[in-house]
N, C-alpha and C positions, 0 to 999 in steps of 0.2 A: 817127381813126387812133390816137391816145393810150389812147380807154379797149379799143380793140382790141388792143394789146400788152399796157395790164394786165390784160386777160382773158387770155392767152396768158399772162402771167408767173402770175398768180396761180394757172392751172391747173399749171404747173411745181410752184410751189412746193407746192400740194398732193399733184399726182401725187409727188412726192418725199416727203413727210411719211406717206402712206400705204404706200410703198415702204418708209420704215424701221418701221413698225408691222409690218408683214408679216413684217419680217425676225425683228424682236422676238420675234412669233408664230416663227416658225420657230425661235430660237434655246433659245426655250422646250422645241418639240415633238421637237426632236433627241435622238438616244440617246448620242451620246458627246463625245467634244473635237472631232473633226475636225469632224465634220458641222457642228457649231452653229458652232466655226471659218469653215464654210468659206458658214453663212448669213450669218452677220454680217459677212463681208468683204465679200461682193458686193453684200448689199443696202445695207449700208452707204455704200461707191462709189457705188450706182445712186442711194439717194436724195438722199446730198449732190450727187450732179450737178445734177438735178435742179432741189433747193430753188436752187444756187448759179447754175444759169443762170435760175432764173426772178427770180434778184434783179439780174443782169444786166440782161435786158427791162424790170425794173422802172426799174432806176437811167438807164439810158439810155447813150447812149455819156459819158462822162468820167473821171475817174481812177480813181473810186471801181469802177467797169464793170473798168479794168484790173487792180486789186489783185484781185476777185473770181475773176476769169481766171488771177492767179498761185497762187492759192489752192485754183482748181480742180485746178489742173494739180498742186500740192504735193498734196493729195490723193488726185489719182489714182495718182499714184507711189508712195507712201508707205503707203497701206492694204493694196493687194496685197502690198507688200514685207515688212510688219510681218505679214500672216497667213503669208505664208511661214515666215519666221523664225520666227513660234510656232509650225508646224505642224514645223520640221524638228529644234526644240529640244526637242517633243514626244518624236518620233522617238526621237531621241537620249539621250532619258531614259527609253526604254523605254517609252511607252507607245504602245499595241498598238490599231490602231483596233478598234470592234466591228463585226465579219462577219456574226456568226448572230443575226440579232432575231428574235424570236417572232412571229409573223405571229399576227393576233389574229382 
């Protein structure tokens, strides 16, 4: 039962570590603020959940398990709300997402 959670956790935490590569890759391939903004917010999110609940299954249930939990949840609150905030103070400073890309 044991090394069957740390297979399940350890697939977490890679499916998570490949999730923020992707994002990487995405953040890279974008054409303006918004878009790579609005890669890296999500994937970002997706892969710290991820990495953070597979160190949960890792650690087991005790304290350590509940800070993880608190930090999940800091997390998920906190990343959407900061890409907000830079996409509105974007905005706000005039800049103009781009519409017309060159189709290649």
């Amino acid at each position: 039962m044991n090394s069957a959670i740390n297979g399940i956790a350890y697939f977490f935490v890679i499916t998570g570590a490949i999730a923020i590569v992707i994002g990487l890759i995405g953040v890279y391939r974008m054409p303006d603020f918004f878009t790579r903004l609005h890669a890296a917010s999500v994937v970002d999110t997706l892969g710290t959940m991820f990495i953070t609940l597979g160190l949960i299954l890792y650690s087991g249930i005790n304290l350590v398990s509940v800070k993880l939990m608190l930090i999940m949840l800091f997390i998920l609150i906190t990343t959407p709300a900061a890409a907000h905030a830079l996409a509105k103070s974007a905005l706000h400073g005039k800049l103009q997402p781009l519409l017309d890309v060159e189709k290649k």
